[in-house]
NUROKOL-763069 format. One record per residue: x, y, z of N, C-alpha, C, CB in turn; residue in one letter. Coordinates in steps of 0.05 Angstrom, whole numbers, padded with zeros to 5 digits, always signed. Atoms other than C-alpha are relative to their C-alpha. Glycine has a CB too. Layout:
BEGIN
XYZXYZXYZXYZA/...
//
This chain:
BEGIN
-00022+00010+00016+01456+02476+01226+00025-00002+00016+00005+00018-00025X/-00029-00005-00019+01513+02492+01278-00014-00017+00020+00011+00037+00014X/+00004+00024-00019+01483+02444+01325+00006-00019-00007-00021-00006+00007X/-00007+00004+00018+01481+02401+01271+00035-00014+00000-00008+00024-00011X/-00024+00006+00011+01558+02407+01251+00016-00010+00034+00014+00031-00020X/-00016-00001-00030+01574+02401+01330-00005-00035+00004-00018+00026+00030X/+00005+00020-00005+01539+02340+01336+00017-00025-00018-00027+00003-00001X/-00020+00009+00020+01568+02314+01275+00029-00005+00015+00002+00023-00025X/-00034-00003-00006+01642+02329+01305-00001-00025+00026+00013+00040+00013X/-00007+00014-00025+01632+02298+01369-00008-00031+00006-00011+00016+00021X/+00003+00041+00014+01604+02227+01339+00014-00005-00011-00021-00013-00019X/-00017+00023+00029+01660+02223+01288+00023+00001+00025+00013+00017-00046X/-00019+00000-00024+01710+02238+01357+00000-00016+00019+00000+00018+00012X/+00003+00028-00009+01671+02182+01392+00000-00024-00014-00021-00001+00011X/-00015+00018+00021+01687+02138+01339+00012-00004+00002+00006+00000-00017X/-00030+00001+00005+01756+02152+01332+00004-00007+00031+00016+00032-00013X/-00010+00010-00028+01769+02143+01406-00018-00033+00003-00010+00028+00029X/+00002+00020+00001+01726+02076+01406+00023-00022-00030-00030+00003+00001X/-00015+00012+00012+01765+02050+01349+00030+00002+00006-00006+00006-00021X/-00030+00003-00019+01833+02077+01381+00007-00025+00021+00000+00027+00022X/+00006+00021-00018+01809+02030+01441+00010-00021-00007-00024-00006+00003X/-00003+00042+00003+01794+01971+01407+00024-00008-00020-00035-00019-00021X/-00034+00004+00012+01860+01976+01369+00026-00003+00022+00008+00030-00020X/-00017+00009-00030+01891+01977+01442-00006-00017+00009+00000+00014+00023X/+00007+00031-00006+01859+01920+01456+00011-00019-00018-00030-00007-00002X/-00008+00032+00022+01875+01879+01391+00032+00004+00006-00009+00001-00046X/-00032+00013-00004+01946+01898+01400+00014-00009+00019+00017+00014-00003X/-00020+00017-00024+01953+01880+01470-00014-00021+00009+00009+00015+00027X/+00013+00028+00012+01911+01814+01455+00024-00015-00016-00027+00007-00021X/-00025+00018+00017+01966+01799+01403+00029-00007+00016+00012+00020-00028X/-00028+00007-00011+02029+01813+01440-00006-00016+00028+00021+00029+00006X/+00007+00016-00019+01997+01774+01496+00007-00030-00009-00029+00005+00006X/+00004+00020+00015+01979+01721+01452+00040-00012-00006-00022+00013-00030X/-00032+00014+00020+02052+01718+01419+00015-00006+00023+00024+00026-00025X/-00014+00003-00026+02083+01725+01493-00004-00031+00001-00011+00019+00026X/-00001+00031-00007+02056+01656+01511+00005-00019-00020-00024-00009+00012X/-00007+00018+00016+02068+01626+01455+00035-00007+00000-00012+00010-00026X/-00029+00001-00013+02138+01643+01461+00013-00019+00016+00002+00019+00014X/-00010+00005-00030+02144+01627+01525-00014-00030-00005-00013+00026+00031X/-00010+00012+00005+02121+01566+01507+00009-00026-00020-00003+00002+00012X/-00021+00009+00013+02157+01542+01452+00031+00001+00012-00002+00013-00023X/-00037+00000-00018+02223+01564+01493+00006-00027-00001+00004+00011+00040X/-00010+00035-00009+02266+01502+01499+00021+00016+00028+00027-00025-00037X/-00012-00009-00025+02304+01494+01564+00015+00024-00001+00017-00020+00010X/-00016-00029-00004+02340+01557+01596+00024-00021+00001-00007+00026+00033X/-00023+00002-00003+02410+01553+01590+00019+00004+00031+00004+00016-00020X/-00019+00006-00033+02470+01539+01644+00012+00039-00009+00040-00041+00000X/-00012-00027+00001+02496+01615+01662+00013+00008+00028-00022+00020-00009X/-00006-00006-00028+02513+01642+01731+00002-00021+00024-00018+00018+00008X/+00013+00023-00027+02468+01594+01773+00013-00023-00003-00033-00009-00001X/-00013+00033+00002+02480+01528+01794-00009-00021-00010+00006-00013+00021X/+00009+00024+00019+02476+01474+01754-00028-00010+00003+00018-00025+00004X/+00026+00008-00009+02426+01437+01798-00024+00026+00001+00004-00013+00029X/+00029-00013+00003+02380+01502+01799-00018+00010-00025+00003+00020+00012X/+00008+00004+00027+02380+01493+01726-00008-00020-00011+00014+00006-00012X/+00031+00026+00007+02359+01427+01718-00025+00006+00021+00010-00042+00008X/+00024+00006-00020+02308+01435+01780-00030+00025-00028+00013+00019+00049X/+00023-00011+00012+02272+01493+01737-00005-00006-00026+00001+00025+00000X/+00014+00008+00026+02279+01461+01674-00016-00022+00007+00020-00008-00025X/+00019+00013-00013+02241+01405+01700-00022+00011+00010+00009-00010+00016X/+00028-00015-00008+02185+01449+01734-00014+00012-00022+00002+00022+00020X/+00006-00006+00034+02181+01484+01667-00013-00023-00014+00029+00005-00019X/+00023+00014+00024+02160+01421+01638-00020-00010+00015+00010-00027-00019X/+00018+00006-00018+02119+01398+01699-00027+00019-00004+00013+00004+00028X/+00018-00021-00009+02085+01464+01706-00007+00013-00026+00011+00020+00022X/+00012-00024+00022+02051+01504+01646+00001+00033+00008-00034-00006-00004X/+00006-00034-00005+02029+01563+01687+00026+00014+00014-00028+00005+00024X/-00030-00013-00005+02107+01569+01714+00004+00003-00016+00021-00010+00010X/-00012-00002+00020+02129+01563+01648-00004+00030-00016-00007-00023-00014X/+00015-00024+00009+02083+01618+01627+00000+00017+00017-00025-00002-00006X/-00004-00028-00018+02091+01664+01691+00025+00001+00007-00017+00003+00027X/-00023+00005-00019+02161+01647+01713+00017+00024+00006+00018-00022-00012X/-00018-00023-00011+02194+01721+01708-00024+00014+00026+00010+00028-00032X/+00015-00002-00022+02125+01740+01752+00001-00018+00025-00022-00001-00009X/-00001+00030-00019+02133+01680+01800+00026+00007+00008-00002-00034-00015X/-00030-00005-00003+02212+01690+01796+00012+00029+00025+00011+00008-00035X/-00004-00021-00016+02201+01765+01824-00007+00000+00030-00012+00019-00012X/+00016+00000-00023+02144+01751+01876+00020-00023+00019-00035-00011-00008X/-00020+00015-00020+02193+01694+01898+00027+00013+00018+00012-00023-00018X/-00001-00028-00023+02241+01749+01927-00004+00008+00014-00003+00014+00002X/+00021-00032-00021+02200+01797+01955-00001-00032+00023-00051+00022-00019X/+00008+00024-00023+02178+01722+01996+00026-00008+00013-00014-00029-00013X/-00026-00001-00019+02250+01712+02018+00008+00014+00018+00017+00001-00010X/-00004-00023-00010+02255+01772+02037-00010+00001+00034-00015+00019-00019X/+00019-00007-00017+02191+01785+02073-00003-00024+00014-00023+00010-00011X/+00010+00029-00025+02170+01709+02102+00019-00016-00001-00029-00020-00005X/-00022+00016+00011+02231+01678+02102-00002-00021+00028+00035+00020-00007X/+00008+00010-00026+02209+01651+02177-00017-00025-00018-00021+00025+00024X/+00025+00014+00012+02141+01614+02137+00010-00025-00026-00022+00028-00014X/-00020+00006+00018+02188+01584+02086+00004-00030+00005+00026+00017+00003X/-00004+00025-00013+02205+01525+02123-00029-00025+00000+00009+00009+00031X/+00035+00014-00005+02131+01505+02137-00014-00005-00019-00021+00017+00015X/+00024+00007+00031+02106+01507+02066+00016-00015-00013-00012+00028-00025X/-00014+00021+00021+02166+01468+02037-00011-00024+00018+00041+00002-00005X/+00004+00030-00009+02146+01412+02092-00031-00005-00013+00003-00005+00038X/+00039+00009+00003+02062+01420+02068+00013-00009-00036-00039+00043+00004X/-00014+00002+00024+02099+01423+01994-00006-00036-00005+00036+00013+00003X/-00013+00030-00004+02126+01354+02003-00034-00028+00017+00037+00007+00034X/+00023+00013-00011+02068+01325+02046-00024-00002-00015-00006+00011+00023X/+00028+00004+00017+02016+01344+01995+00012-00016-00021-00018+00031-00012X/-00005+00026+00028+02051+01303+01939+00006+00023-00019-00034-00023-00014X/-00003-00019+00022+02066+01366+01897+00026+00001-00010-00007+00026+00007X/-00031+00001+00011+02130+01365+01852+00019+00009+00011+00004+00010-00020X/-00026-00014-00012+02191+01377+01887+00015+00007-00012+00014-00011+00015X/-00024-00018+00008+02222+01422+01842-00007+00028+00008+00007+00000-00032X/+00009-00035-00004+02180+01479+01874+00015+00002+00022-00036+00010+00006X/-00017-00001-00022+02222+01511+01921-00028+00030+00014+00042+00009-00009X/+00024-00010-00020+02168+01549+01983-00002+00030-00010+00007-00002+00037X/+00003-00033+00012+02177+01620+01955-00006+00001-00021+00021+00018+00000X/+00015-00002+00017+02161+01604+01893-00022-00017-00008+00013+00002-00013X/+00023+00002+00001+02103+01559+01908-00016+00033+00000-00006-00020+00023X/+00016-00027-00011+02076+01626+01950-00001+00013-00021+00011+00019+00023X/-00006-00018+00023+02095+01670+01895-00026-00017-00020+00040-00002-00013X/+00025+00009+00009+02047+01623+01856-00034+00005+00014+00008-00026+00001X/+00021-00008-00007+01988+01634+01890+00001+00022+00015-00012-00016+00010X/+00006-00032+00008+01997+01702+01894-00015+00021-00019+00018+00007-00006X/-00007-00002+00026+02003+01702+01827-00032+00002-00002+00020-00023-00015X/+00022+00013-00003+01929+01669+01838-00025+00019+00009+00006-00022+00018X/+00019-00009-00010+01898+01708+01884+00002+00035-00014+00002-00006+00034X/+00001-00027+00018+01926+01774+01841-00021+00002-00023+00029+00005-00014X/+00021+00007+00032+01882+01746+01779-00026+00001+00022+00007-00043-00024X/+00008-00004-00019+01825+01742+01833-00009+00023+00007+00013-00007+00012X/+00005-00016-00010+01835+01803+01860-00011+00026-00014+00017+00000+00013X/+00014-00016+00018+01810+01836+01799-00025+00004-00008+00008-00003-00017X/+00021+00002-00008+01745+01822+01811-00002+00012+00022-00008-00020+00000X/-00004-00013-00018+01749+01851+01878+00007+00023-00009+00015-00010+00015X/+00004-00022+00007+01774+01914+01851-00028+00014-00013+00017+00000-00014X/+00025-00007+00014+01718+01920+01807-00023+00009+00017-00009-00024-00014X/+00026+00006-00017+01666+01908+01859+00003+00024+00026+00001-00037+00014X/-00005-00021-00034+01696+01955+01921+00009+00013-00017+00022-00006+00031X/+00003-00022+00015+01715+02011+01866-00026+00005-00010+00017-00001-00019X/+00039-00013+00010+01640+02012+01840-00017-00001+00022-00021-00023-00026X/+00012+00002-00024+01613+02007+01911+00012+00029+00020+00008-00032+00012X/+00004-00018-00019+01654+02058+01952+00024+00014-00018+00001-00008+00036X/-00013-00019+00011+01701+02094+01900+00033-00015+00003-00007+00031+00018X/-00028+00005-00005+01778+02105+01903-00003-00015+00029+00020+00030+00000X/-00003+00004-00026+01768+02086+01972-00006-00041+00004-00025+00024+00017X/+00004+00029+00008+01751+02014+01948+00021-00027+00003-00005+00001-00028X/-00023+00005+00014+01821+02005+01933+00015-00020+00035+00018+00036-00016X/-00004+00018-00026+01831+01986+02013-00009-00028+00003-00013+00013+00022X/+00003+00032-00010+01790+01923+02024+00008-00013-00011-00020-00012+00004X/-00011+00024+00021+01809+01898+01955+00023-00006+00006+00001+00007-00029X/-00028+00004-00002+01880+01901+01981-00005-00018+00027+00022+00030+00003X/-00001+00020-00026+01858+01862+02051-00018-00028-00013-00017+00016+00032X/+00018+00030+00014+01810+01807+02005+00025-00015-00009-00025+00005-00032X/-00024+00013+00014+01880+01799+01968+00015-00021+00017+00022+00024-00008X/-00026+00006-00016+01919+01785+02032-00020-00026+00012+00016+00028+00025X/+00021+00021-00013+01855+01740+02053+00001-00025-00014-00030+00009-00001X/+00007+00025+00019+01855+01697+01988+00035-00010+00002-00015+00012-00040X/-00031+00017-00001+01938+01685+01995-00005-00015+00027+00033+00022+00001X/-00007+00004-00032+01928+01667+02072-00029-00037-00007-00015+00044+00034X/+00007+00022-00002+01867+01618+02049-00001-00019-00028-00023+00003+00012X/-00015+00020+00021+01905+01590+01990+00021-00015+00016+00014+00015-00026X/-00016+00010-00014+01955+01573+02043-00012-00020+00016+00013+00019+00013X/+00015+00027-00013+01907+01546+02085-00007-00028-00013-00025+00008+00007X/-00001+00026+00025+01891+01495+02025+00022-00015-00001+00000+00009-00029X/-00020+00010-00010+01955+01479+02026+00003-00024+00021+00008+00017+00006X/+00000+00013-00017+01957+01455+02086-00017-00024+00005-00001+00013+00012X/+00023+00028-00007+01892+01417+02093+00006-00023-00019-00036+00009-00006X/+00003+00019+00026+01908+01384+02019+00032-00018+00017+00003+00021-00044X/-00023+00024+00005+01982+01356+02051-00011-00015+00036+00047+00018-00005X/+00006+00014-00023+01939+01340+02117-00018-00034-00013-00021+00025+00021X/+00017+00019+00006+01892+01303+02080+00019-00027-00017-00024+00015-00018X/-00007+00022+00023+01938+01265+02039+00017-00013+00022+00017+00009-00033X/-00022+00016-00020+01989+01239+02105-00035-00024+00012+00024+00032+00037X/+00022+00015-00018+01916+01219+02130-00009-00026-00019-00030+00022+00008X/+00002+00021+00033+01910+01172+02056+00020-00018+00011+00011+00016-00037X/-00021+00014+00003+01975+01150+02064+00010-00017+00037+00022+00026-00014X/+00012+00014-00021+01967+01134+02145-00016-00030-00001-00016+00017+00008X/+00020+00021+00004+01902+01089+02130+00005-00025-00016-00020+00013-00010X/-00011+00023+00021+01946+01047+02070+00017-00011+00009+00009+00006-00024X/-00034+00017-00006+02015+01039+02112-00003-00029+00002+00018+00010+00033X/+00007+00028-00006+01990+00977+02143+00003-00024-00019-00026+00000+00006X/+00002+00027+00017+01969+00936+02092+00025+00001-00024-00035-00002-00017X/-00023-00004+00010+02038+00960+02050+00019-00019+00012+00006+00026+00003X/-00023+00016-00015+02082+00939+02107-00002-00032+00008+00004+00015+00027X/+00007+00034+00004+02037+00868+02110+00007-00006-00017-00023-00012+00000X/-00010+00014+00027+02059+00860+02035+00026-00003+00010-00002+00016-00031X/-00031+00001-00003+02124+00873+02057+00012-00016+00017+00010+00022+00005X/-00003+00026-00011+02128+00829+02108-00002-00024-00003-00006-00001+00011X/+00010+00028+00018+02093+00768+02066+00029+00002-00016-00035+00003-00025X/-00021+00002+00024+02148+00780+02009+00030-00002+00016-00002+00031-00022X/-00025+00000-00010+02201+00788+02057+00018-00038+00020-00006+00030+00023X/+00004+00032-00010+02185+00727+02096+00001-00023-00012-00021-00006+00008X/-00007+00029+00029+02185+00681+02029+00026+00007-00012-00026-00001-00033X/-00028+00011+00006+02249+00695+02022+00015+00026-00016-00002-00032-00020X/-00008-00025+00010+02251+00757+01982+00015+00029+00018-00025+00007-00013X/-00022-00011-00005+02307+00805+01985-00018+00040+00006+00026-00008-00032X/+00015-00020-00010+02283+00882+02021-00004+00018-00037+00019+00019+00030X/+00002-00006+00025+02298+00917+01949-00021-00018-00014+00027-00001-00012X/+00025+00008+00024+02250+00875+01909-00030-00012+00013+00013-00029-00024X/+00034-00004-00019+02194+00874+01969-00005+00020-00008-00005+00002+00034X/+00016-00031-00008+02192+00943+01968-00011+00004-00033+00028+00032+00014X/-00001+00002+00027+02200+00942+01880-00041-00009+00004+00030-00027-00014X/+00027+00016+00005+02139+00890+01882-00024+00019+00015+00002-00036+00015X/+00023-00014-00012+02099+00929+01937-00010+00028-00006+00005+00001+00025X/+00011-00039+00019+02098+01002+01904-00016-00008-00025+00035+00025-00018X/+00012-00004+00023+02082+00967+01842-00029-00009+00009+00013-00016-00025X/+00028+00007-00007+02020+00937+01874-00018+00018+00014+00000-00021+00014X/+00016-00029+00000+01996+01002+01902+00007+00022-00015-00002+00012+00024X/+00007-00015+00025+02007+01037+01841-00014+00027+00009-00021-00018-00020X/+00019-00026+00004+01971+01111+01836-00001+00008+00031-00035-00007-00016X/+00006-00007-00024+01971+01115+01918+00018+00010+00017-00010-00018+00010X/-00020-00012-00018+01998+01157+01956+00033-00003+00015-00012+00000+00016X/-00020+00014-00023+02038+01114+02005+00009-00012-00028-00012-00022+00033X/-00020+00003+00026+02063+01082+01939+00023+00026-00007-00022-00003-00027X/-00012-00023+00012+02095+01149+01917+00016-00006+00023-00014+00030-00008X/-00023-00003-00022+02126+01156+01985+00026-00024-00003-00017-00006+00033X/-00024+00024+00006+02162+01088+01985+00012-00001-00019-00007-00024-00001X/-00007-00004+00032+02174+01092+01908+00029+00020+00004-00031+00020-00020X/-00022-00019-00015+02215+01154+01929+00025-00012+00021-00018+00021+00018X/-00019+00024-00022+02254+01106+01988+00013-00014-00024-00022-00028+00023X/-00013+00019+00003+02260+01058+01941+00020+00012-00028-00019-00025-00001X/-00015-00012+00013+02286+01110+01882+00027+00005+00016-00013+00021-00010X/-00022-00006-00017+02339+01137+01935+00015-00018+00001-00005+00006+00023X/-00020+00013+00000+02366+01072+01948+00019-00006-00018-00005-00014+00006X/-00016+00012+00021+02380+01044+01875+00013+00017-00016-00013-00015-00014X/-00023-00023+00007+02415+01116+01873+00021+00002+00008-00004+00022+00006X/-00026-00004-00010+02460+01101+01918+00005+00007+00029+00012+00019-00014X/+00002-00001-00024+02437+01119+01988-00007-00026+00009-00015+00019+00007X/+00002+00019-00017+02434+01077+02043-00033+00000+00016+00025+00004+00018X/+00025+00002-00007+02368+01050+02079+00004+00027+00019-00011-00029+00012X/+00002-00017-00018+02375+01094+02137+00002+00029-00017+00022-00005+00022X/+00009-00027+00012+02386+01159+02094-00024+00003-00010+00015+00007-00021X/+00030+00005+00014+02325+01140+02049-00018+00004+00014-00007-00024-00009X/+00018-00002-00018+02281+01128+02107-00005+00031+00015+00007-00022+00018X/+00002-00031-00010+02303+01196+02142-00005+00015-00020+00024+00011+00014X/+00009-00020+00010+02292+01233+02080-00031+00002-00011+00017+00006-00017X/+00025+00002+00008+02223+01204+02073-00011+00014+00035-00009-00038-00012X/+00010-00011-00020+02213+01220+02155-00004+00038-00002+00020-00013+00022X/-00003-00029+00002+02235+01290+02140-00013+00017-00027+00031+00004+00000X/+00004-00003+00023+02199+01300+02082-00032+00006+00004+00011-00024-00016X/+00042+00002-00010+02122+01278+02108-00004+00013+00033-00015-00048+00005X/-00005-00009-00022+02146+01300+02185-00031+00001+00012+00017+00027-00002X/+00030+00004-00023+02084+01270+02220+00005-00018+00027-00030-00019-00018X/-00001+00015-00033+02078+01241+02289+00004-00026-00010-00030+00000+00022X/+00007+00036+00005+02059+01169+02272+00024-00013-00011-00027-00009-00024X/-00029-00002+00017+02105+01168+02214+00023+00006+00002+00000+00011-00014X/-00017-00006-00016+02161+01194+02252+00007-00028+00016-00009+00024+00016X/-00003+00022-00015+02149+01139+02302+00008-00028-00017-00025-00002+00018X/-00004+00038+00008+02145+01079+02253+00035+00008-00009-00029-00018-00041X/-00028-00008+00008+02203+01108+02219+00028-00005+00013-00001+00026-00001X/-00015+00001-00018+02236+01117+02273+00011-00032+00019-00013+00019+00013X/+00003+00028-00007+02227+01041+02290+00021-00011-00011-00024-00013-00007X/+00001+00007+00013+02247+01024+02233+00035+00002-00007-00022+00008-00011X/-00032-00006+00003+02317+01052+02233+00015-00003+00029+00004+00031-00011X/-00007+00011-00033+02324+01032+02310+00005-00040-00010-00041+00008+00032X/-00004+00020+00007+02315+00959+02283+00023-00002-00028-00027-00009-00001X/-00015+00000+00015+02362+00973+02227+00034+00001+00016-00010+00021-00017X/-00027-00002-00013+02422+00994+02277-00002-00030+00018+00004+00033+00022X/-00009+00019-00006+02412+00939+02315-00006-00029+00005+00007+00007+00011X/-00001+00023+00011+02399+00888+02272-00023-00017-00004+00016-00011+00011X/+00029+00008+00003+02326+00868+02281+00001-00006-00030-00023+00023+00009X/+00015+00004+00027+02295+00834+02220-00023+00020-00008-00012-00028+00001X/+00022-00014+00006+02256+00881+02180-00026-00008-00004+00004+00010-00017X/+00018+00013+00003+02207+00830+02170-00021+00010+00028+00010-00031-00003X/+00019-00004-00016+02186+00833+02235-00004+00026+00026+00001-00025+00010X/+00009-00032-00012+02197+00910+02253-00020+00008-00021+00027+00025+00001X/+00023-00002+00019+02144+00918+02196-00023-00017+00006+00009-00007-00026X/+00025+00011-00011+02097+00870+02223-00009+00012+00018+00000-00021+00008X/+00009-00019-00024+02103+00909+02287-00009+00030+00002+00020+00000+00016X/+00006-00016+00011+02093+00970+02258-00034+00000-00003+00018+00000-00020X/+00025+00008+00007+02032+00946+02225-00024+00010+00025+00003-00035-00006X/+00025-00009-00011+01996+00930+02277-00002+00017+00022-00013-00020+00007X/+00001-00030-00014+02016+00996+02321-00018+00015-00015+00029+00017+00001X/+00016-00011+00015+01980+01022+02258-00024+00002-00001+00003-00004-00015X/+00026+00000-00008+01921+00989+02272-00008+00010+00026-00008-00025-00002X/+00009-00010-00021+01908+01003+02336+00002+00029+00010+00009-00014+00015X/+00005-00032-00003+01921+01081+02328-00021+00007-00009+00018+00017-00012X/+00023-00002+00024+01875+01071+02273-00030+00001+00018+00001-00031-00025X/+00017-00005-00018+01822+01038+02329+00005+00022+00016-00004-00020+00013X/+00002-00016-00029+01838+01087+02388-00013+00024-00021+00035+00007+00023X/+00010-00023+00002+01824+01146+02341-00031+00003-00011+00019+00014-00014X/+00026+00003+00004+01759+01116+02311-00017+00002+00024-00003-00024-00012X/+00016-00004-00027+01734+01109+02388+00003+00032+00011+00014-00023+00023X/+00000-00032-00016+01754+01184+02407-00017+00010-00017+00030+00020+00001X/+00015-00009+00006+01717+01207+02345-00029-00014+00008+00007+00003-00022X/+00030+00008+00002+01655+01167+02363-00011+00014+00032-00006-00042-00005X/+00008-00010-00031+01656+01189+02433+00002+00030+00001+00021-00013+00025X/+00002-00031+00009+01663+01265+02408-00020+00004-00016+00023+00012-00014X/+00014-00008+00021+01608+01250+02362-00030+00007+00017+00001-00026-00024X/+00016-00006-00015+01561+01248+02422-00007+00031+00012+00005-00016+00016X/-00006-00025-00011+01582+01315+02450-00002+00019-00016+00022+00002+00011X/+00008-00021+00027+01581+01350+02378-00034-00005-00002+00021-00012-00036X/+00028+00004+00001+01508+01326+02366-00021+00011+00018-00002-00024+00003X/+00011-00010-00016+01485+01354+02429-00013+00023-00011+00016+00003+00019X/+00007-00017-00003+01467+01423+02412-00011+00002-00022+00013+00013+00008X/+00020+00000+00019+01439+01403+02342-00030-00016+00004+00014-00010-00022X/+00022+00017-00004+01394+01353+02371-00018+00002+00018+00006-00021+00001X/+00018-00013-00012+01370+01406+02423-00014+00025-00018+00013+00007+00024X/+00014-00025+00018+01353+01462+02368-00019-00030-00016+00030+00026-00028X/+00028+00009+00019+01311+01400+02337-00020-00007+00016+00002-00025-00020X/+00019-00003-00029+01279+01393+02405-00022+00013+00002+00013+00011+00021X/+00012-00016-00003+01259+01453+02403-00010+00008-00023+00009+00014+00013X/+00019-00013+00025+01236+01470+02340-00022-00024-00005+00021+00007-00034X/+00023+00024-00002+01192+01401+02343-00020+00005+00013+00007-00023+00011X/+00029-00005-00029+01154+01427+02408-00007+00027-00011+00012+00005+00044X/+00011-00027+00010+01149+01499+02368-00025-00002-00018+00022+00015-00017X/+00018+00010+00023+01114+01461+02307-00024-00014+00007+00015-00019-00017X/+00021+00009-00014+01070+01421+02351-00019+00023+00021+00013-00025+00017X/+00024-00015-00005+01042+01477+02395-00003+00026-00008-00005+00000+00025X/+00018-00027+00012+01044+01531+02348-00020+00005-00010+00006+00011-00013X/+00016-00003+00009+00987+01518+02317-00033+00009+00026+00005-00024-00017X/+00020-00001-00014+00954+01513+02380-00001+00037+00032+00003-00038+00012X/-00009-00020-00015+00990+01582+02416-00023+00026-00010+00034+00005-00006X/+00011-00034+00004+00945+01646+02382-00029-00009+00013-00003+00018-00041X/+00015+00000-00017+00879+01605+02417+00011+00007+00034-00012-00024-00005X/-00004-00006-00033+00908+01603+02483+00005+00024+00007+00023-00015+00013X/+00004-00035-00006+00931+01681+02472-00019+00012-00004+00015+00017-00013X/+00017-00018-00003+00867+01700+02454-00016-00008+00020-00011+00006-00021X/+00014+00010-00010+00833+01654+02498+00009+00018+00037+00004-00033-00011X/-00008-00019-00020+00876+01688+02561-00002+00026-00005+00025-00004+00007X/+00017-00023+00000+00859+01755+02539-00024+00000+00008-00002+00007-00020X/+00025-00005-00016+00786+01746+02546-00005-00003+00025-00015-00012-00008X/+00002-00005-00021+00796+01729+02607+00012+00017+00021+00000-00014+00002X/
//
């Protein structure tokens, strides 16, 4: 009977503590829940301390971005600590920023701070896995996987604003041939460039120029426009046409036909680097097309290798 009443006690105590639980769960399910909702219904933040412009730039990302909108005092903090700490690295991710096509209201510390943010959600899996594998002691690698997944979210970064100058490379050409056709019939540089963004639409090198050609009918001048598109994508090639491009502007060249010349500099970077990869393609191939060498002559006399070992034994 006293076993009994013991057993009794200590099932209605595992009860009560599972229902304690899942009442800590529903309530921090709800105030979760109501947090984002909150956050977003918010209407813009208000003007207060900061400066104007860093109050439109985040009300704008706010509506750009969801998961800013929804993390932004987390994002806001980790952006800090990144000033702080990489304030060197800063420079290099606002230029991949810009080069990948990503909204320029993110400013580089609080991209990072974003995929932090990323690889923190992430890294909770990793806890899991190296705490049920080697204990408290778990708690180490999960903290070096963390610093692995920010370093190859960065790397992403990078490759995504490599890949996209390499898009926008392969299109200049035939851009700056519209622009030279339209310019050449008579049309005025403002409504070449108008007509030629709208005809590559959705593409990359559209956005870029689009951007040029926003700048101007703001109020800058070609040469600013152009340098804040050079400084913006900061690639070799692009540098150079650029750089052409505002050399024939000082003194006086027709753009018509510093854009033709451009062009076909374009092409022919385009050939020279198609011929270096094909002539590297020989030299990469090498060492796969000796492991099939050899596994060909393995397949052909293995069948015929355990006679000849037993056949040299007997003798």
């Amino acid at each position: 009977m006293q076993s009994f009443v013991v057993l009794a006690v200590t099932s209605a105590g595992s009860f009560g503590l599972q229902v304690a639980a899942s009442a800590v769960v529903g309530v921090a399910v709800s105030v979760f829940a109501w947090w984002v909702l909150t956050v977003l219904r918010t209407e813009d933040i208000q003007q207060g301390a900061e400066w104007r412009y860093d109050i439109s730039r985040i009300n704008e990302l706010r509506r750009q971005s969801v998961p800013y909108r929804v993390l932004q005092p987390l994002i806001g903090l980790l952006a800090k600590l990144n000033r702080l700490i990489l304030r060197d690295a800063l420079p290099e991710i606002q230029r991949h920023i810009h080069a990948a096509g990503l909204p320029r209201f993110w400013l580089p510390e609080e991209y990072l701070g974003w995929l932090e943010v990323i690889a923190m959600a992430v890294s909770l899996v990793y806890v899991y896995f190296f705490v049920s594998w080697f204990g408290v002691a778990g708690l180490l690698p999960a903290a070096a996987a963390f610093l692995l997944t920010v370093f190859a979210l960065r790397v992403r970064l990078a490759n995504q604003a490599a890949l996209r100058l390499r898009i926008i490379k392969r299109r200049m050409p035939f851009l700056l041939d519209l622009l030279t056709l339209l310019m050449e019939a008579g049309s005025t540089f403002l409504n070449a460039l108008a007509q030629a963004v709208e005809e590559f639409r959705g593409h990359p090198v559209a956005e870029e120029f689009g951007r040029v050609l926003g700048d101007m009918q703001l109020g800058k001048t070609r040469y600013e426009a152009f340098t804040a598109m050079r400084d913006r994508l900061n690639d070799d090639e692009i540098t150079s046409i650029i750089g052409a491009i505002l050399q024939g502007e000082e003194l006086g060249t027709p753009l018509a036909q510093v854009f033709r010349t451009q062009a076909d500099v374009l092409r022919l970077k385009r050939t020279q680097r198609a011929e270096t990869v094909a002539g590297e393609a020989g030299v990469n191939m090498l060492l796969p097309a000796v492991l099939v060498m050899v596994a060909t002559v393995l397949v052909i006399i293995g069948p015929f290798l355990p006679n000849i070992l037993s056949f040299g034994l007997s003798m």
